[in-house]
Residue, then its C-alpha position, 0 to 999 in steps of 0.5 A: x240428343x241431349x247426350x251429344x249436345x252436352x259432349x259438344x258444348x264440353x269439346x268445343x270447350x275444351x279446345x278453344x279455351x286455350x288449354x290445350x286439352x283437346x281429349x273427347x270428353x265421352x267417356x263420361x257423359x255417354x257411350x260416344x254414338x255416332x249421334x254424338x260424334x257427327x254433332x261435334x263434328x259439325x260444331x267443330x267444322x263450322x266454328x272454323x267456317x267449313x260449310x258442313x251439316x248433320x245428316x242422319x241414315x243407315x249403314x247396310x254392309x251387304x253384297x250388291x244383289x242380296x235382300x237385307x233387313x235394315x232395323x234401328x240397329x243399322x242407323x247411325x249419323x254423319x257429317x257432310x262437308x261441301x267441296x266447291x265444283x263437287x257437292x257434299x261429301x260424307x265425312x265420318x268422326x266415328x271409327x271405322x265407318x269409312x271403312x263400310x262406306x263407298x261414296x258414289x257421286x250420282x250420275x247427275x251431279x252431286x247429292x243435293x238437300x232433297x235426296x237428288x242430284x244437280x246440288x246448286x253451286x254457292x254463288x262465288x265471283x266470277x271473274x269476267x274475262x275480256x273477248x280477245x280481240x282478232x284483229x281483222x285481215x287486211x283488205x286490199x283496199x284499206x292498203x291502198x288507201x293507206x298508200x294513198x294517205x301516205x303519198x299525200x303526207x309525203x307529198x304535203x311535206x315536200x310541198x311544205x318544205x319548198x315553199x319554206x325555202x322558197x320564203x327564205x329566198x324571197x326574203x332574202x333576195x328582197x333586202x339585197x334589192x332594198x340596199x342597192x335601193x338604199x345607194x341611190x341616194x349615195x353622196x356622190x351624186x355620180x356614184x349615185x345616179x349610176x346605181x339609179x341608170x343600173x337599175x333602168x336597164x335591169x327593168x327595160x332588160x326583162x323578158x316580155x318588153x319590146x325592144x324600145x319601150x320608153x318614149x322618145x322624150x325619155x329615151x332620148x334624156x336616158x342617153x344623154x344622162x349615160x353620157x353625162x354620168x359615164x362618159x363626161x368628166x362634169x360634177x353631177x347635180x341633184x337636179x341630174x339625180x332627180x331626173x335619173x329617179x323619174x326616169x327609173x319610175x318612167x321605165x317601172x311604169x311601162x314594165x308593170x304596164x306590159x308585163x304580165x302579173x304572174x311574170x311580174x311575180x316572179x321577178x319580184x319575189x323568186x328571181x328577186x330581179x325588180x325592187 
């Protein structure tokens, strides 16, 4: 042993100073055994971070069957590599020994250290993979709840979008009532209490009112302001214009008063008919 571990220290020397020399330096210091061959090789493999370790044996060439005397003439060394998935696998420098040997791998599982099968793998990451998500099959109950939910989406936008319009014609309708509003108060008084006896027969025309719903005082001062503004040729005063306005405030009182709230809604803020 001493031999092989000088022969060792000399080879590795030699091949991994640089030099390049890499012949096996035997000659001299021993007579190259197979001792010494399997300690350099180990050496060498394990400098080069290759799992391998030295195991000593017998080689016996025999028929299978035949009865053989083993002696110290048929023991001999070697070196085992370790291959992943596999176990430790012989592997020879000496010449000629891979031509005595057939390796077998036991029936279960690699060679271990002890002699016996189920070597235990090195421990290497294992990398976990996701469980694939099956997507489930559609019930026919999900699918109709589905329709439902998309019914009512499309109903709610259909909604939406008519209550929008609905607002732009409110709006709208609101301001032309706020100008003609505005014309009551037009310079020319005539011109102005016209404007003001339109907007009393636009109140006393909407459904729902009796045929004559005002009082007989003011029935009676709405007729005779008609003929003062349409048919007279007579200069219109304020005091005739005041009157036209109290007139118009007599008539929205009594349709508000016999009118019913949701109709009174509708001509305020759809048909837009009542300032």
């Amino acid at each position: 042993m001493e031999q092989a571990q000088t022969a060792a220290l000399a080879f590795l020397e030699l091949c991994f100073d640089g030099s390049g020399d890499i012949a096996l330096p035997l000659t001299d210091t021993a007579d190259g055994t197979t001792y010494q061959y399997a300690t350099v090789a180990a050496l060498a493999l394990r400098y080069y971070g290759i799992p391998a370790r030295y195991v000593e044996g017998y080689t016996v060439k025999t028929a299978e069957g035949e009865p053989e005397n083993v002696d110290a003439s048929a023991a001999g060394a070697w070196v085992e590599v370790y291959q992943d998935g596999v176990g430790w696998l012989p592997f020879d420098a000496a010449p000629g020994y891979t031509d005595l040997v057939e390796y077998r791998l036991p029936e279960n599982g690699p060679e271990g250290e002890n002699g016996q099968g189920d070597t235990p793998v090195p421990d290497t990451p294992v990398q976990e993979r996701e469980p694939e998500v099956v997507p489930e099959e559609e019930q026919p109950q999900d699918r109709r709840a589905e329709y439902v939910r998309n019914a009512l989406l499309t109903l709610a936008a259909v909604l939406a979008l008519g209550l929008l319009a609905l607002t732009v014609h409110a709006v709208l309708g609101r301001r032309r009532l706020r100008q003609a509003a505005a014309r009551y108060q037009d310079p020319d008084c005539r011109m102005g209490c016209g404007y003001i006896l339109c907007a009393v027969h636009d109140l006393l025309g909407q459904p729902g009112l009796p045929e004559d719903p005002l009082s007989p005082e003011d029935a009676e001062d709405l007729v005779y302001l008609e003929r003062e503004v349409w048919y007279s040729g007579h200069t219109m005063t304020e005091d005739q214009r005041r009157r036209c306005l109290a007139l118009l405030e007599s008539a929205r009182r009594v349709w508000q008063e016999q009118t019913p709230a949701l109709r009174r809604f509708a001509a305020r803020f759809i048909t837009c008919k009542v300032f």
